[in-house]
N, C-alpha and C positions, 0 to 999 in steps of 0.2 A: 478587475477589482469588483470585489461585492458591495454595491456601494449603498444597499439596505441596511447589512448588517453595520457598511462600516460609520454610516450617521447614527445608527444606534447605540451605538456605542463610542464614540469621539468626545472628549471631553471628560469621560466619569473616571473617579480616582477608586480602586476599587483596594480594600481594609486603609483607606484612609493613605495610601503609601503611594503606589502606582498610579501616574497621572497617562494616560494616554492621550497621545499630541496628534497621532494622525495614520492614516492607515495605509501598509507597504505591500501586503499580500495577502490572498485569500485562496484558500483548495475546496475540496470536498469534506474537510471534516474542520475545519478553523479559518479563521480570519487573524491579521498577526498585523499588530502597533507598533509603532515604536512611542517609547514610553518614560518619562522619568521616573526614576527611582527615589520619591523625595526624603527618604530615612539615610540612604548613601550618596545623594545626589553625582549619582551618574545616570547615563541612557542606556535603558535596556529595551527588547522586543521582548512580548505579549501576547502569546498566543492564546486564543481564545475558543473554546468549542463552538459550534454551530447549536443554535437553542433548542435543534428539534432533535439533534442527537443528544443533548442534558436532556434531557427531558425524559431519555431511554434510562433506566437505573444500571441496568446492568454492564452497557456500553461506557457510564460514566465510569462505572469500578473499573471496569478497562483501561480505563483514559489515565486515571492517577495512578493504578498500580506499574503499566507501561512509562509512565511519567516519571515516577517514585525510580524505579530500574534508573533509565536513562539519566538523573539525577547525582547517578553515582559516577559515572564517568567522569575523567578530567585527563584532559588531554590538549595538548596545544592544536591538535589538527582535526579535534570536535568542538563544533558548538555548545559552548557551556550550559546548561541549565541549573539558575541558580534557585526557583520556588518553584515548587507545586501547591496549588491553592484553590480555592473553588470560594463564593459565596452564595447566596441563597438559591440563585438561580443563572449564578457563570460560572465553567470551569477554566481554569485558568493556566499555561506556564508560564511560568517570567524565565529566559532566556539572554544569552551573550547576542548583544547588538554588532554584527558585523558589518562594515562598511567594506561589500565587495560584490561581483557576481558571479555569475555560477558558469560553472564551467562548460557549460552549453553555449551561454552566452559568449565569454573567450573565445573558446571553439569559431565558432558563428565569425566575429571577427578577425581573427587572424589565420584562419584555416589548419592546415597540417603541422603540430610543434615539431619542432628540434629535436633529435635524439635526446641531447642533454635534459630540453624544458622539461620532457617527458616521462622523464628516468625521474626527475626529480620531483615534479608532480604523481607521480606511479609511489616512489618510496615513501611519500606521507600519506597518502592514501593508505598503503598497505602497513606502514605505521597505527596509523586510527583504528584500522578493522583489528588487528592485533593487541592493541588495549580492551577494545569493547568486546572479542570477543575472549580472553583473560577473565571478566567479569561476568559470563553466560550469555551476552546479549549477543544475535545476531541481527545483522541490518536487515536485510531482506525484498531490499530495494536499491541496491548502487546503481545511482545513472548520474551523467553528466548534472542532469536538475536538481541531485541533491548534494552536490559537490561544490562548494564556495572557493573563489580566489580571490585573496587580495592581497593586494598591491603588485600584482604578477610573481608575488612568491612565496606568499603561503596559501597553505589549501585546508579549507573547514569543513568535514563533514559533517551534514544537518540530518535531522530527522530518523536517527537513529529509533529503531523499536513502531515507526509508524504506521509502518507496512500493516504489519500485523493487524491491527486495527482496520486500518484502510479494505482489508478483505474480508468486514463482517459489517463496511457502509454501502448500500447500493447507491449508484450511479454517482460514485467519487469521480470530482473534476481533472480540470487540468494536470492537477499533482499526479495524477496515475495515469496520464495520456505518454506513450511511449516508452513502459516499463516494460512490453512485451518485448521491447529489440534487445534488455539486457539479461533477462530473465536467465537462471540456468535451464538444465535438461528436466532435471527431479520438480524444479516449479512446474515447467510446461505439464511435466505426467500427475501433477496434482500432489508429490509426495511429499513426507516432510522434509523439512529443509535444515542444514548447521552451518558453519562458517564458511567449508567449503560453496556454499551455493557464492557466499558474497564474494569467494575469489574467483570465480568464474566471471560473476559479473564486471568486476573489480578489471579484470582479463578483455571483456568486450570494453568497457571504457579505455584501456592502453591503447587494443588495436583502433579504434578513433580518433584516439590524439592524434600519433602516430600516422595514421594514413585520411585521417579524414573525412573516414567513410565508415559506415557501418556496417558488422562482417554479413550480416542478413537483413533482407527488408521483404514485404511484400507487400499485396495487396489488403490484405485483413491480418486482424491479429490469430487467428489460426494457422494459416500460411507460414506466418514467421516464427510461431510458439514451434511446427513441425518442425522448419529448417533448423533453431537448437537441437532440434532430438537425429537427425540424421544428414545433414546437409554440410559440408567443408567449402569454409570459408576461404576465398584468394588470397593465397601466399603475402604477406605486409610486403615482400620484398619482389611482387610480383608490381605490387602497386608504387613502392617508394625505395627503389635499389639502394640507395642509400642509406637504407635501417642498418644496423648490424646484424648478422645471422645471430651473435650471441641474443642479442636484444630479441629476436623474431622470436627463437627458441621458447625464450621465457613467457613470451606472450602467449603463445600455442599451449604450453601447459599451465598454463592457467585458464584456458580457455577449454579443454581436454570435457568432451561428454564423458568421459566416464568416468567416477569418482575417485576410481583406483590410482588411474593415471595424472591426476590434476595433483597440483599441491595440497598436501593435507593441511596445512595449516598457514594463516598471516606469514610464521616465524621467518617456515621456509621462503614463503616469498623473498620476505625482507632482509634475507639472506642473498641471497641468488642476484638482488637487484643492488645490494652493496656492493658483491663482488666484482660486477659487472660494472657499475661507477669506480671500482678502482682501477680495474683494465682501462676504464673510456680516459679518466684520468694520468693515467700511466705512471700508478703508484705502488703497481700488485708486479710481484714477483712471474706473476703468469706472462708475461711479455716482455719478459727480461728491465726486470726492476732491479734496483742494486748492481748497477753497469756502475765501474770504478772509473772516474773520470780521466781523459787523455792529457799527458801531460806536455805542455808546449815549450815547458822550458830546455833551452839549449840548442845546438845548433848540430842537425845531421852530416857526418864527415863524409867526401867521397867513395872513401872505401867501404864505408856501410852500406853506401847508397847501391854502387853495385855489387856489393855480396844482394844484397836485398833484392834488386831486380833479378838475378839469375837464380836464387830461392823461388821469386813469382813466377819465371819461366816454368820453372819443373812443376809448381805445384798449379799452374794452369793446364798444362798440358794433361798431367795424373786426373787431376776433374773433368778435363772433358773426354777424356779415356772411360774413366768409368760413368761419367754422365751417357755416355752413347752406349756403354753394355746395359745399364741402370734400364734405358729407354728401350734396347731391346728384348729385354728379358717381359720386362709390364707391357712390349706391344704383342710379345708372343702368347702369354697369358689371357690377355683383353682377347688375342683373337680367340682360344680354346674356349673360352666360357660363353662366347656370346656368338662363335661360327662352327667354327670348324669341331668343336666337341657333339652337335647336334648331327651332319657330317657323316663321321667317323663312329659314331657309337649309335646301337640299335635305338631305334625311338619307343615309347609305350603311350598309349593311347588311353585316355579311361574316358567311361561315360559317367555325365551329370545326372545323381542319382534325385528322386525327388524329396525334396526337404519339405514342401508347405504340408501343414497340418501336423510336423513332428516340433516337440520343445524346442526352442533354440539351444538351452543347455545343453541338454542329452547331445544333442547334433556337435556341439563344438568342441564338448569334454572328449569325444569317442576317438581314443588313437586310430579306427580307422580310416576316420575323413580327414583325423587333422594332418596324416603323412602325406594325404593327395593332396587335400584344398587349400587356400588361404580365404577367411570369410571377414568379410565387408562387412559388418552391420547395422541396417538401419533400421529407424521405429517411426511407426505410424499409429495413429489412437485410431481405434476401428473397435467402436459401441458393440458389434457383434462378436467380437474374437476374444477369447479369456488370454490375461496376459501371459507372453512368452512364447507364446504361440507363433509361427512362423506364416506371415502373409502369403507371400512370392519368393520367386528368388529371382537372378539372373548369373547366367545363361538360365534358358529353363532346362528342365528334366529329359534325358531322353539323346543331348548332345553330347558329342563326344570331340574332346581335346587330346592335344600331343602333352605327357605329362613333364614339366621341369621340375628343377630342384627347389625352386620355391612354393612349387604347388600350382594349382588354377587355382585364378581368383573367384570365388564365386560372392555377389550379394545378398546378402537375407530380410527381409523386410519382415520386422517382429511387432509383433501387437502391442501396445505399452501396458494394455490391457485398464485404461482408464475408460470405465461406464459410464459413458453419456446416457443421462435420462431427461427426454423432455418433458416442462414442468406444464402441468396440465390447467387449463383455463377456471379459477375458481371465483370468476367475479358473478358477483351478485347471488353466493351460495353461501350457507349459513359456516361460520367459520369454524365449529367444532366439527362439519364433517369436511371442510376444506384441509383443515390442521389432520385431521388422521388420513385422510389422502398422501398430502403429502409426504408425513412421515413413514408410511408405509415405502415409498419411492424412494425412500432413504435420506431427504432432506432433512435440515434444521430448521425448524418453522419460527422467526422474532415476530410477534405481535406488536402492532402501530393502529392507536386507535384515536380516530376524528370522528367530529358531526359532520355530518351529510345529509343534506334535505332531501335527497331523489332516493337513499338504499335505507330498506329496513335497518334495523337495531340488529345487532349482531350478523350482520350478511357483508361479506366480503368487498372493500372498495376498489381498492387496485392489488396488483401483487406485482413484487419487482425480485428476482429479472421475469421479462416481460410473457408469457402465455409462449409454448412454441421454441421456446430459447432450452438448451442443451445444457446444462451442468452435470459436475461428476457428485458420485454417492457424497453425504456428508456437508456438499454447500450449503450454505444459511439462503432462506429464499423468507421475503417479508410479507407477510399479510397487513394492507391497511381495514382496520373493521369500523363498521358505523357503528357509533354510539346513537345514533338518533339522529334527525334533527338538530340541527343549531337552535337554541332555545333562547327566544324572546325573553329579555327584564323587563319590568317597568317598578320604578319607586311608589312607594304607595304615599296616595297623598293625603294630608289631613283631613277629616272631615267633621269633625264637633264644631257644631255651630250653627251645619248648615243644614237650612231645612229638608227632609227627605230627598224631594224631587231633584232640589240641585247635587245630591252626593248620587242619585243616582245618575244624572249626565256624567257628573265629573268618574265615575267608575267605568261609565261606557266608555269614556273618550281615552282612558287609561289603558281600555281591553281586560277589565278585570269583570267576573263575575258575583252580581250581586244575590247570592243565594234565598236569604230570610230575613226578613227586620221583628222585631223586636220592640214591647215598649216597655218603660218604667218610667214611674213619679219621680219627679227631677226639680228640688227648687229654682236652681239658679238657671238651667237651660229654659226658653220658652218649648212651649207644648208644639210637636211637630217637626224641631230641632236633632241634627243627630246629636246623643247622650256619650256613645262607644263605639267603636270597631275593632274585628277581634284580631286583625293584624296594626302594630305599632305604625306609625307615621314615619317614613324616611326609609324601613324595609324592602330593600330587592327582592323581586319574587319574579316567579314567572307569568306572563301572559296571561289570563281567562281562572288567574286564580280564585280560589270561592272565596266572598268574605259576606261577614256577617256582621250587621246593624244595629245599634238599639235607638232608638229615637222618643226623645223626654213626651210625658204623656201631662206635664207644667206638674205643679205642687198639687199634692197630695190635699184634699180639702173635707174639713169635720162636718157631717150634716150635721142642723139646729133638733132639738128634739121638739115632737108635737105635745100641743097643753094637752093634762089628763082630766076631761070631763068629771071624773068623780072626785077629786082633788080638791081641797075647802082652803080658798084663798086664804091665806093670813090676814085678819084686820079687817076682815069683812065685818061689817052689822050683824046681828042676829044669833053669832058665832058662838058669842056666850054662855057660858053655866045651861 
């Protein structure tokens, strides 16, 4: 649990409606409440973006237009989404509050389900994906952890549309830890994806319930992304005899790497796995349904009784007459195709010509290998081989087999032809020549920009995924760029009043720079008093900003005029006539 974001958010009712009461989960791109509704007063969950992906413009249009989609859905075996919302600086869903858990968790405790539990958890699954994908949406993520149970009998698919998003956030959490065991083939080769990927996946969640086990694992998610693309999984019925073949069937093709051969579509599924509930059932006419009931009334007379047994003599006898020809004719058979026709008939020998370095196509369309061969094939991503491309084979080139009627099998190991390019180290390099780097490499460059005190202003802080790491043409790779420095405030404090020297301390003690003082005649201030300053009082600025003084120079004062020597007093003596 994120338990940052989840105090930062506890308690706020956001457009006045949604009270958030307490926090249930958190991924790599949200944190999720549950919440009251206080306009419907009911409980809903809340999901909420993480602040530093709001913060991305472009990733938010993402968030709602994905949101907005998913919004349309309704479905008893999806989680509801009933708002998309966002305020000044949260983006927001309001979502169907389910009281249950997920089906990993089930799994975890009770181990390997039931044929029945399983069919029936499989056909609401394949329900849900069949509505959403009706309405364009594909999930693009089916695994146990997005799969809800409750009450052990219904099942809610979550997070419909997430994915997507989820592969344009670096270093997304727990929620995308173990996506690679259900991924299909076309995810693992990087290609686009349609509904068929979610029935594959849909396919690896069956065989789990089902047997308990996961059909691939490895050591890294490379390892297990290859086993999708060429590796065959243990028989269900190798692991749990008790599956039905029919049931096995259905799970293998939906599980099917090749497009062709998987179910095209939900429908089919949920087709195939109704039938098969009415077989397990024994309501479908395939195993003799509509059997008319035996009637007991009355009583069998002697005479029937043995007419009736000496009917059974003869027509046991006629059965196992022809059960023993039956048995000889398929054991003479059995032996000609698999002894005695080898024997008796000339053998033909051919040599294993060399395939590597020719198309795979070319090789498999050509009626003259495909009357000899039967080909295996498998794919491996090899950065150097353009796709299609044929790696290895086995047997190699050059051997020579007895030919049969089914052909030599031979393997082909084909390039998927997905370019791994490693991303090249751009920290501490100015980001307009990091950004056409990478683009040239064929990346998608998202810019992410912070202050940082130790990297120039426009010079690259991190980049994620990490210097040395492999992606194919087309992934998004992030650049963090410094804006500078983290930049010091300080409020600016009043200073009319006070005489020079002290607005000069109190400016030092601020960090502000005191450029020029100034004087003017000032009645009411005394002489030496600051008069003005040219930034307001209570303004945020930065650090060592310039400011400028004027300081009262007291009231302005009239000189007396001097007596004019030659000037004849008034009323002086003598003055007269």
């Amino acid at each position: 649990m994120d338990n940052e974001h989840i105090d930062q958010y506890s308690g706020i009712v956001l457009e006045d409606r949604y009270e958030l009461i307490e926090g249930i989960g958190s991924g790599g791109m949200a944190v999720v409440f549950k919440a009251m509704d206080n306009r419907l007063n009911r409980f809903v969950a809340v999901k909420i973006m993480r602040p530093e992906l709001a913060e991305n413009e472009k990733f938010r249009q993402r968030f709602q237009t994905e949101s907005r989609a998913i919004a349309k859905l309704s479905h008893p075996n999806i989680v509801g989404v009933y708002d998309v919302s966002h305020t000044d600086d949260i983006e927001y869903i309001v979502m169907e509050l389910v009281d249950g858990i997920t089906l990993k968790q089930y799994m975890n405790e009770h181990g390997p389900l039931s044929t029945a539990k399983a069919l029936d958890y499989s056909l609401q699954i394949a329900k849900a994906l069949s509505h959403a994908h009706s309405k364009g949406i594909v999930h693009r993520d089916i695994k146990p952890q997005n799969i809800l149970v409750v009450g052990e009998e219904t099942i809610k698919v979550a997070d419909f549309g997430i994915a997507n998003l989820q592969s344009e956030v670096p270093d997304v959490e727990n929620e995308a830890i173990g996506s690679v065991h259900y991924i299909s083939p076309e995810q693992a080769k990087g290609l686009p994806v349609d509904e068929r990927s979610d029935i594959y996946s849909l396919g690896i969640v069956m065989y789990e319930m089902l047997s308990g086990m996961l059909p691939f694992d490895g050591d890294d998610d490379r390892t297990i992304a290859l086993k999708h693309l060429s590796a065959v999984p243990t028989p269900l019925r190798d692991i749990v005899p008790t599956i039905p073949e029919r049931f096995a069937a259905i799970v293998r093709k939906a599980m099917q790497p090749s497009l062709e051969k998987r179910y095209q579509s939900a429908d089919e599924l949920v087709s195939d796995l109704e039938r098969f509930r009415r077989i397990l059932t024994g309501t479908s006419e395939e195993i003799g349904g509509n059997v008319a009931p035996v009637s007991t009334a009355g009583e069998m007379s002697r005479e029937n009784y043995d007419r009736r047994r000496r009917r059974s003599k003869v027509v046991s006898m006629l059965s196992g007459f022809f059960g023993v020809m039956a048995f000889i004719v398929f054991l003479s058979v059995f032996l000609w195709n698999y002894w005695l026709k080898d024997i008796f008939s000339p053998g033909q020998r051919i040599e294993i010509p060399n395939f590597v370095g020719s198309y795979y196509d070319t090789i498999i369309n050509s009626k003259n290998f495909t009357k000899s061969f039967h080909f295996d094939l498998l794919y491996e991503i090899d950065p150097d081989v353009e796709k299609g491309i044929i790696i290895s084979q086995q047997p190699e080139a050059g051997k020579s087999y007895m030919l049969s009627d089914k052909g030599i099998n031979v393997s082909l190991t084909i390039s998927t032809g997905v370019m791994l390019t490693e991303i090249p180290d751009c920290v501490n390099r100015d980001y307009r020549e990091a950004t056409s780097e990478l683009e040239k490499l064929g990346f998608v460059v998202e810019k992410i920009y912070a202050s940082d005190n130790n990297t120039e202003k426009d010079f690259v802080v991190d980049i994620s995924p990490a210097p040395g790491e492999k992606l194919p043409a087309g992934a998004t790779v992030y650049l963090t760029i410094s804006v500078g420095p983290e930049v010091e405030t300080v409020i600016m404090p009043y200073l009319v009043g006070y005489t020079q020297s002290e607005a000069e301390t109190m400016l030092e003690a601020y960090k502000l720079t005191l450029v020029s003082v100034s004087t003017v005649y000032n009645d009411s201030i005394p002489e030496g008093a600051v008069v003005g300053q040219n930034v307001e009082a209570g303004t945020e600025l930065p650090v060592f900003s310039r400011i400028y003084l004027q300081v009262s120079l007291g009231p302005e004062t009239t000189p007396e005029p001097e007596p004019d020597s030659e000037a004849i007093p008034i009323g002086v003596p003598g003055t007269e006539g």
